[in-house]
C-alpha positions in Angstrom: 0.0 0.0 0.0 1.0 3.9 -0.5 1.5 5.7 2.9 -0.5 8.6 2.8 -0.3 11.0 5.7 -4.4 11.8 7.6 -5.6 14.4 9.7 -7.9 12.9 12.3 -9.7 15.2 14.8 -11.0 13.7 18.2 -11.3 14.6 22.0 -9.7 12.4 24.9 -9.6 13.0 28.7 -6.0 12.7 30.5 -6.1 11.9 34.0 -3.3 14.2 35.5 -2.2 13.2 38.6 -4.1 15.5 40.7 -7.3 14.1 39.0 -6.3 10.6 39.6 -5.6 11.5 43.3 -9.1 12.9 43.9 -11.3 10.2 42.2 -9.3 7.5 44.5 -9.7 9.8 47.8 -13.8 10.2 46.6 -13.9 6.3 46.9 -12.1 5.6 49.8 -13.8 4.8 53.4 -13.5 7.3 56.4 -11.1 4.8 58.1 -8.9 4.5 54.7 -8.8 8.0 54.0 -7.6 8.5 57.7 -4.9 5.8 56.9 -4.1 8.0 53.7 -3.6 11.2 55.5 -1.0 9.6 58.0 0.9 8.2 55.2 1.1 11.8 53.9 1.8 13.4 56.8 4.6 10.8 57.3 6.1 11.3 53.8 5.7 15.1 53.0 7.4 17.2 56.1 5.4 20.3 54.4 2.1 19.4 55.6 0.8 18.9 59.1 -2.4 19.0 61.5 -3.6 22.2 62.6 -4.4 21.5 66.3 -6.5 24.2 66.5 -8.7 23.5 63.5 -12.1 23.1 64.9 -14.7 24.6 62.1 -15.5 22.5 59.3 -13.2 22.6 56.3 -13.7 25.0 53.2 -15.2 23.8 50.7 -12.8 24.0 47.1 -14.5 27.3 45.8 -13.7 29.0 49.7 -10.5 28.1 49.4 -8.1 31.3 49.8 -4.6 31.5 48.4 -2.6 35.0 47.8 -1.6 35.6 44.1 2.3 34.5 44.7 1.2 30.9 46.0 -1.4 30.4 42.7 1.1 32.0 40.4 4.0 29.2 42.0 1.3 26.5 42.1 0.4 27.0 38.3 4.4 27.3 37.7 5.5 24.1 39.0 2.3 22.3 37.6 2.7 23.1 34.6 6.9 22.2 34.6 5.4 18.6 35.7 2.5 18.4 33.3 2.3 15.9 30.8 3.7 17.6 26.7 1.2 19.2 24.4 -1.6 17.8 23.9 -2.8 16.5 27.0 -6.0 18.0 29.0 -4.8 20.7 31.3 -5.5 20.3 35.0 -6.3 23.8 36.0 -7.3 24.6 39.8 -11.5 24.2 38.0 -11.1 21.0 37.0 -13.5 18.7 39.1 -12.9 15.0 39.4 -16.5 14.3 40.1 -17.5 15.9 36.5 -16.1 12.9 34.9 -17.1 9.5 34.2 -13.9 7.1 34.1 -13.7 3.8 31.7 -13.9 1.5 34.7 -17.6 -0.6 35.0 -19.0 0.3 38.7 -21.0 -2.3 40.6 -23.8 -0.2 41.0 -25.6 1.3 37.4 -28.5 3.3 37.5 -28.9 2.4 41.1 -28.7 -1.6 40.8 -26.1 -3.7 41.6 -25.4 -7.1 39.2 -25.1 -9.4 42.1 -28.2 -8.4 43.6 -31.8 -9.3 42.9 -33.4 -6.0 43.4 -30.4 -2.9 43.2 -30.5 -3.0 47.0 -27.4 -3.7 48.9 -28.7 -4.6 52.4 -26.4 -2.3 55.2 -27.0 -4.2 58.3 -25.8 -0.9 60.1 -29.2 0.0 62.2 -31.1 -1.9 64.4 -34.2 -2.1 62.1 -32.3 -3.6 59.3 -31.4 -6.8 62.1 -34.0 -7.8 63.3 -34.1 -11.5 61.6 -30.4 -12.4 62.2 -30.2 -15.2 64.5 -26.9 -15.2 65.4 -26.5 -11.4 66.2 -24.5 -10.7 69.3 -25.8 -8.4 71.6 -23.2 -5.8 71.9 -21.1 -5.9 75.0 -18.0 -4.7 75.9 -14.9 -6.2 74.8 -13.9 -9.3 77.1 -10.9 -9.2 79.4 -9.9 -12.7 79.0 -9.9 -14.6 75.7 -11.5 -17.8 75.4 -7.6 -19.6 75.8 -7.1 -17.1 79.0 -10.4 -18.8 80.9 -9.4 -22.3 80.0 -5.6 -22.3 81.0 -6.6 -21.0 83.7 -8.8 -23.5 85.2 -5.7 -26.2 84.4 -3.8 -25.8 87.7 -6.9 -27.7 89.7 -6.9 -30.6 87.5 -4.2 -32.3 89.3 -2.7 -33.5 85.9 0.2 -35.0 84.6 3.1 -33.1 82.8 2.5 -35.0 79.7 -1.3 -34.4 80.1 -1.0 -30.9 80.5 1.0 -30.4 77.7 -1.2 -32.4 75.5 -4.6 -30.2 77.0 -3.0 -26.9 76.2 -2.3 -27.9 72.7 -5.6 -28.8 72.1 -6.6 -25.5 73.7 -4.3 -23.7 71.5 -6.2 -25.1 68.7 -9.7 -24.7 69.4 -11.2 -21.6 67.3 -13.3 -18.9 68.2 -16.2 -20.5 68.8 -14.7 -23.1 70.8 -14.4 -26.3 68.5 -11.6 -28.4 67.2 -12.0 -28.0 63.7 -8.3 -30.4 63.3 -9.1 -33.7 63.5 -6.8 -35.3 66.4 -4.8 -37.3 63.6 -3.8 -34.1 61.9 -2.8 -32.4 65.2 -0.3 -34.9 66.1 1.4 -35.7 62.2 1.7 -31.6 62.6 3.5 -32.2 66.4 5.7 -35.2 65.5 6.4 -34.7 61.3 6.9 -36.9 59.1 9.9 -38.8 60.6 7.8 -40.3 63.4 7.4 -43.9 63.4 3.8 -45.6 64.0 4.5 -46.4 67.7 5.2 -42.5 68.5 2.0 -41.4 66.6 -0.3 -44.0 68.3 0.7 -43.0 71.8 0.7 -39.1 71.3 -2.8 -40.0 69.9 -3.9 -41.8 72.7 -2.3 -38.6 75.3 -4.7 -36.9 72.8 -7.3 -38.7 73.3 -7.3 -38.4 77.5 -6.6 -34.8 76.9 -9.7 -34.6 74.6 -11.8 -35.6 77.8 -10.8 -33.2 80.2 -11.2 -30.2 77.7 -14.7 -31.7 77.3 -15.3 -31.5 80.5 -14.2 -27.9 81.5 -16.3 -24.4 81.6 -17.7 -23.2 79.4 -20.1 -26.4 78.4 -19.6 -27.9 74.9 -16.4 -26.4 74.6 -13.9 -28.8 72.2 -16.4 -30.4 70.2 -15.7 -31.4 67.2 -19.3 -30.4 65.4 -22.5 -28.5 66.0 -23.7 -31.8 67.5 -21.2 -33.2 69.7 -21.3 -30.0 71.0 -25.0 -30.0 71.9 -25.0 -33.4 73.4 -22.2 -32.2 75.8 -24.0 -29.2 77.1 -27.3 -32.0 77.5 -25.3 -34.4 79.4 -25.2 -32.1 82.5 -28.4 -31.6 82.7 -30.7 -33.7 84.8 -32.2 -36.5 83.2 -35.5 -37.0 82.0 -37.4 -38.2 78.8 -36.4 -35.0 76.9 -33.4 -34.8 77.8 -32.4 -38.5 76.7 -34.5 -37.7 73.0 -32.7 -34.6 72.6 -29.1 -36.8 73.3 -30.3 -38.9 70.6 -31.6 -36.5 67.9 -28.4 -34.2 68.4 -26.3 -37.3 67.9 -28.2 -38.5 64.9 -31.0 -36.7 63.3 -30.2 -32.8 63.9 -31.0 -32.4 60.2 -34.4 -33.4 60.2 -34.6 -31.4 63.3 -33.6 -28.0 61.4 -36.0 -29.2 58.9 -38.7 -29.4 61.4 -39.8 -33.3 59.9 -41.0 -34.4 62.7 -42.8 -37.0 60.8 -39.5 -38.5 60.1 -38.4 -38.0 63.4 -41.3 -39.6 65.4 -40.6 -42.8 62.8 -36.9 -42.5 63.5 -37.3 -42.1 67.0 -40.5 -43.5 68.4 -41.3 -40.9 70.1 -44.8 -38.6 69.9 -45.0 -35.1 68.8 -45.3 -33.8 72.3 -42.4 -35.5 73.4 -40.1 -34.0 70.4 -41.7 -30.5 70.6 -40.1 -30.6 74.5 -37.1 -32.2 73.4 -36.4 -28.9 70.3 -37.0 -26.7 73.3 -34.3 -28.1 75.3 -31.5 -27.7 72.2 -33.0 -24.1 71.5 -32.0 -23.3 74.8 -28.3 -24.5 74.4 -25.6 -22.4 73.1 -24.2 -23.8 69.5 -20.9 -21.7 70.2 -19.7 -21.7 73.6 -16.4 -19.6 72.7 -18.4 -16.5 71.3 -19.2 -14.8 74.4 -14.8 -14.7 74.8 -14.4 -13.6 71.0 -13.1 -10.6 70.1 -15.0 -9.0 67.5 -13.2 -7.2 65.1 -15.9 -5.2 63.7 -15.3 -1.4 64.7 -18.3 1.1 65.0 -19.8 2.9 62.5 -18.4 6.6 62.0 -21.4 8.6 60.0 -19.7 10.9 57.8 -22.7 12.9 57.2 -25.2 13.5 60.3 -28.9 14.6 59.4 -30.8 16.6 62.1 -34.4 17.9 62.1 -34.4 21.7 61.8 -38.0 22.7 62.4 -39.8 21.2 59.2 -36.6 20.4 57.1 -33.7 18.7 58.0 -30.1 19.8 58.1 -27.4 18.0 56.6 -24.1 18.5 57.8 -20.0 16.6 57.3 -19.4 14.6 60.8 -16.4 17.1 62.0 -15.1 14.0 63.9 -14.0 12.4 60.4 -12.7 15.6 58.7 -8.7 15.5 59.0 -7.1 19.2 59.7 -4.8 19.7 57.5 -2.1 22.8 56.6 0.6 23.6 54.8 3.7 24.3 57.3 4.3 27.8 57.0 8.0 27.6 58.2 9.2 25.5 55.1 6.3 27.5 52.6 8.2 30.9 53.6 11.8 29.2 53.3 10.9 28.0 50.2 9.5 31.6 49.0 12.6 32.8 50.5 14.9 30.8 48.2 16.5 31.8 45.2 14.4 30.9 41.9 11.9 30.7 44.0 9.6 27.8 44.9 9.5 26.1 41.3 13.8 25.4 41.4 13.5 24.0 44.7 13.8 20.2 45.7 10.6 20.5 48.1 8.4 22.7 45.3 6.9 18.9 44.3 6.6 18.3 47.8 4.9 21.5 48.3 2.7 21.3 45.1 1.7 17.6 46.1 0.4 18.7 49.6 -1.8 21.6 48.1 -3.3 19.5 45.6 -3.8 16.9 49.1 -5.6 19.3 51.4 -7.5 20.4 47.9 -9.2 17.5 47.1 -9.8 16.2 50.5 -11.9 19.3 50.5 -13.7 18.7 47.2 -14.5 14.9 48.5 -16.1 16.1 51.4 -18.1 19.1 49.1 -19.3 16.4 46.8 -20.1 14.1 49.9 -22.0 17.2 51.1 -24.0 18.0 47.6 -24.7 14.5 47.0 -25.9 13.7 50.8 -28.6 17.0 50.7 -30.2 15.8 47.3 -30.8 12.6 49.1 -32.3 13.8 52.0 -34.5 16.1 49.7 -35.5 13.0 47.5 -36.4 10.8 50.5 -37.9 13.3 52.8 -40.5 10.4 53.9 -38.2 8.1 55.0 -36.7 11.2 57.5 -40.3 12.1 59.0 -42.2 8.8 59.0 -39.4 5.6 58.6 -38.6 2.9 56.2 -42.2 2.5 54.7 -42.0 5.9 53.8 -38.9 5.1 51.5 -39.6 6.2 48.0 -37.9 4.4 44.3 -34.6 6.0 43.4 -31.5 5.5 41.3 -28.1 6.1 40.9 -28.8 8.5 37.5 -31.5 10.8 39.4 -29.1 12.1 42.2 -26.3 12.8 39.1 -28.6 14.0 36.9 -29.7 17.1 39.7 -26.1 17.6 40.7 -25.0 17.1 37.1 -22.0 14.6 38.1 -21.2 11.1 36.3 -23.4 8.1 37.6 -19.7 6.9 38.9 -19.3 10.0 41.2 -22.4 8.5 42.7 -21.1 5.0 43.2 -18.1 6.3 44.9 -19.6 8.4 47.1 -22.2 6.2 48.3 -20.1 3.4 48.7 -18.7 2.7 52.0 -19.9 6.5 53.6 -22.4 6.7 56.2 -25.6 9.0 57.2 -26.6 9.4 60.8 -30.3 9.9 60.7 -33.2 9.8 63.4 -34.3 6.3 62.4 -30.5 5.3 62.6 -27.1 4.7 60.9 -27.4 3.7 57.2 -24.8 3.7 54.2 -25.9 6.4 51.8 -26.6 3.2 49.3 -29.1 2.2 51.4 -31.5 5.0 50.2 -31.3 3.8 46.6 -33.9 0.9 45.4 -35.6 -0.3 42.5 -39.4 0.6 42.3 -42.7 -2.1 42.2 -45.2 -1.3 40.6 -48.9 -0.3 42.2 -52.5 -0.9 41.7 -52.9 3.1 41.4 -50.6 3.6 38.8 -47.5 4.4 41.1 -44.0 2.8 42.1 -43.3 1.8 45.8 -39.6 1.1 46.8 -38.2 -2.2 47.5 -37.4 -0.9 50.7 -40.2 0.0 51.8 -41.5 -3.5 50.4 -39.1 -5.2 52.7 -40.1 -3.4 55.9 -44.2 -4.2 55.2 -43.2 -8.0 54.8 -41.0 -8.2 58.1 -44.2 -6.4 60.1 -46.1 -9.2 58.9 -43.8 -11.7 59.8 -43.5 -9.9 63.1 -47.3 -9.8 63.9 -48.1 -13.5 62.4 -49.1 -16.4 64.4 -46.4 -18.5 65.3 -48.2 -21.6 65.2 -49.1 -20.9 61.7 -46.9 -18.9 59.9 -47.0 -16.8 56.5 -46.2 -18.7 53.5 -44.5 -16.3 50.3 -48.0 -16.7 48.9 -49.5 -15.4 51.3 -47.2 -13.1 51.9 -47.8 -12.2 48.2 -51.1 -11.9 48.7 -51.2 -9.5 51.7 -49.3 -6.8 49.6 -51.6 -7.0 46.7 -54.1 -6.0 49.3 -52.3 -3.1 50.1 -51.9 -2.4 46.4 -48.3 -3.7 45.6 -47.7 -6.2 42.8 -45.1 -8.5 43.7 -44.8 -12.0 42.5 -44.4 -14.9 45.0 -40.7 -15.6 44.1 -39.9 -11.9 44.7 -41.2 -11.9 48.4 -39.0 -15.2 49.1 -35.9 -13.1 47.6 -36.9 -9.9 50.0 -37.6 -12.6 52.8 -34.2 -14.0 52.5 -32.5 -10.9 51.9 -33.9 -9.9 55.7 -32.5 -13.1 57.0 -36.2 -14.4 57.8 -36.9 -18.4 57.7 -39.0 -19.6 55.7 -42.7 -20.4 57.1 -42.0 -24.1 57.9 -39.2 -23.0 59.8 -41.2 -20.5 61.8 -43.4 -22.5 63.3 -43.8 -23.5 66.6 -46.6 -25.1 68.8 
C-alpha cells in the first residue's frame, strides 16, 4: 500500500495526577482515607495538623490563596504536566464531572449481584431484626477464650505430659470453641513426618485423654468437634429426664431433620410422639451452638457517620461529621523558606513536595463538598423516610441524584459506597437510600425498601403456630396495592435473614 499521511480530529480526557488523586480519595472509606492522610503526613514534612482547626473545612470554591502561592502552584504544575496535547488540569477541574472507563458495581442504582439494586447495610437496628446469630453488643472481654481455659488447668491435678497435651488442644480450638483439626492431623503436625507408627499412636492416645478433660471444662460444649457433639455435651449435664435422653439422641443422629422441622421422620426414626419431640427442640434451642463467642473478640469497629442529618424545624439539616474531617495545613515555616529561596519555589527540591500537599488538602476538601452536595439531594429526595421511617422510603437510582447535581453516575457510586448517614431512624450507608421501584395498583412505584419493611411487620405480627407462607405473603401486599410475585417476596424474605414459614413455626 502507498502511505498517505491523515488528519484525524477527536477529543480524549487525560487523568493528570491530581485528577487521579481525587477520584481514589472520593472512593475511599472514612477509616482508609484516615490511613491515607497519616501516610502523607509521614512522607511530606510540608504538611501537618492544625491543632487548632475546629470549624468545618472550606469547601474547594472557599479556598483562599494570595496571588504568589497560585502563580507558584500553576508554575510548578505546569513544569510537571504531561507535553502538548494532554488536557490541562487547572485549579476548576473537578474530578466528580467525569465519568472514568472503569464498570462500577452499581448502574442506575442496581447492583449485578443483587436481585433487586439494594445492597442490604446491616448498620441499624431495624435492618437486624431477623439475624439469628447477632450478638448483643457488649463490651470487649478481658480474658480470651484460651485465657479462661488455661486457667482453670492448675486444679486438675494433671500430669506433665497431660498438660502439655490439654494446652495444645486449647491452643487449637477456634473462636467459637471447637476443634475443627481432626486429632490425627494435630499430632502428624507435632511429631512430622519422621515419626514412626508407635510414637504417633501414643501421642494420639495422650490426645485422646486430653480430649476428655477439655470436654469436661467451663464453658459447656467447649472442644467439640461439630455443632452436634457440641449440643449433646451441654445436655449431658443436665438432669435426666425423657427430653433430655430424645434430645441426646436426635443431636447425635438426626439434627438435620430437626432443622428441617420433619417431625414426621423423626417420630418414625425415633418412636417418640410429637409432644415429646416439641419438648425435646426446646431443650436444644436453649443451648448455646458456640460456647467460645461470648470470649471472641469481634473485630468489627463502630460505625463513624460521615454525614449527620438533624431535624431543623420542618426540614432537616445536613451537615459533614467534623469527627471524620482530618485538619490539615501547609507548614508555614518551610512554605516561607521555600518563597525565601533563590528561583523561588518552582527550582526548589521541596516545590513537588509542596505542590503535592496543596493538591492533598484540595481535594480532600472537594471529596467532602461532593459528599456534602450529593448527601442533601438525598435527603431532599427521601424526605418520607426522614419524617415517617422505612415504609416511607420512596424508588430511586443512581442517574437521578447525578442528573440534579449534574455529576457522572460513577461519582455517585463512589460516594455512596462505603460512607455513612446518621439519621433519626439510625445509621445507614448512603446506598441504602437507593432501590428499584414495584409497581402499584394506582398507577405508582413503591420502593423495595419500603417492600421489605411491610413483609418483616407481617412476619413480626403472624401467628407462630401458623406462619406466612410467600404466597401469602404475596397476597397481603396486593391488598395493600403492591404487585409483587411470589418468588420476589422469598428473595426480600431471605434478603432480611427471615426463615421460611416451615421453619417459623412452633406449637
Amino acid at each position: 500500500m502507498r502511505p498517505t499521511l491523515q488528519v484525524r480530529l477527536s477529543q480524549h480526557l487525560a487523568l493528570t495526577p491530581q485528577l487521579q488523586q481525587s477520584i481514589r480519595l472520593l472512593q475511599l472509606s472514612t477509616l482508609e482515607l484516615h490511613q491515607e492522610v497519616e501516610q502523607m503526613l509521614a512522607s511530606n514534612p510540608l504538611l501537618e495538623t492544625d491543632e487548632e482547626f475546629d470549624a468545618p473545612l472550606p469547601t474547594a470554591t472557599q479556598e483562599r490563596m494570595t496571588e504568589r502561592e497560585e502563580r507558584e502552584e500553576r508554575v510548578a504544575q505546569s513544569e510537571s504536566e504531561a507535553p502538548a496535547g494532554d488536557a490541562p488540569a487547572g485549579d476548576e477541574m473537578r474530578a466528580e464531572e467525569f465519568g472514568t472507563t472503569e464498570r462500577d458495581d452499581w448502574e442506575n442504582g442496581t447492583e449485578r449481584d443483587d436481585f433487586d439494586g439494594i445492597r442490604e447495610t446491616p448498620g441499624s437496628a431495624s435492618s437486624s431484626s431477623g439475624d439469628d446469630d447477632e450478638r448483643p453488643e457488649t463490651e470487649a472481654p478481658d480474658e480470651s477464650l484460651q485465657d479462661v481455659l488455661r486457667g482453670q488447668i492448675p486444679g486438675m491435678n494433671l500430669s506433665a505430659v497431660d498438660r502439655a497435651a490439654l494446652l495444645a488442644l486449647i491452643e487449637s480450638l477456634n473462636e467459637d470453641g471447637y476443634l475443627e483439626d481432626p486429632l490425627e492431623d494435630i499430632v502428624a503436625a507435632i511429631l512430622g513426618e519422621e515419626a514412626d507408627l508407635e510414637q504417633r499412636e501414643e501421642l494420639l492416645d495422650r490426645f485422646k485423654v486430653a480430649l476428655k478433660w477439655l470436654q469436661s471444662m467451663e464453658p459447656a460444649g467447649v472442644g467439640a468437634r461439630d455443632l452436634g457433639e457440641c449440643l449433646e455435651l451441654q445436655l449431658r449435664l443436665l438432669s435426666r429426664s425423657p427430653e433430655q435422653a430424645l434430645a441426646v439422641v436426635v443431636c447425635r443422629r438426626h439434627l438435620d431433620l430437626l432443622a428441617k422441622r420433619d417431625w414426621r421422620r423423626l417420630m418414625s426414626l425415633t418412636g417418640a410422639d410429637e409432644e415429646l419431640l416439641r419438648d425435646a427442640q426446646s431443650l436444644i434451642a436453649g443451648l448455646e451452638p458456640k460456647p467460645g463467642r461470648r470470649y471472641a473478640r469481634s473485630e468489627n469497629r463502630p460505625v463513624i457517620p460521615d454525614v449527620i442529618v438533624q431535624k431543623a424545624g420542618r426540614n432537616f439539616r445536613v451537615s459533614i461529621n467534623p469527627d471524620v474531617l482530618p485538619k490539615l495545613r501547609i507548614n508555614d515555616l518551610y512554605a516561607q523558606a521555600l518563597r525565601a529561596t533563590r528561583g523561588g519555589v518552582s527550582n526548589s527540591p521541596l516545590g513537588g513536595q509542596l505542590q503535592e500537599a496543596r493538591w492533598f488538602i484540595k481535594n480532600i476538601q472537594q471529596r467532602f463538598d461532593t459528599i456534602q452536595r450529593v448527601s442533601e439531594a438525598i435527603v431532599e429526595r427521601q424526605r418520607g423516610f426522614f419524617t415517617h421511617g422505612e415504609l416511607a422510603m420512596k424508588p430511586l437510582v443512581l442517574r437521578e441524584i447525578a442528573d440534579e447535581l449534574g455529576l457522572h453516575e460513577s461519582t455517585i457510586s463512589r460516594v455512596t459506597t462505603a460512607k455513612y448517614m446518621a439519621t433519626p431512624w439510625g445509621t445507614f450507608e448512603l446506598k441504602y437510600f437507593f432501590g428499584s421501584s414495584l409497581s402499584t395498583e394506582a398507577g405508582g412505584n413503591a420502593s423495595s425498601t419500603a417492600v421489605r419493611a411491610l413483609i418483616k411487620q407481617f412476619i413480626a405480627a403472624e401467628d407462630t403456630a401458623s406462619p406466612l407462607s410467600d404466597s401469602q405473603l404475596s397476597t397481603m401486599l396486593g391488598e395493600q396495592g403492591i404487585t409483587v410475585a411470589r418468588r420476589t417476596v422469598a428473595k426480600y424474605r431471605e434478603a432480611l435473614k427471615l426463615a421460611p414459614a416451615n421453619l417459623r413455626k412452633s406449637r
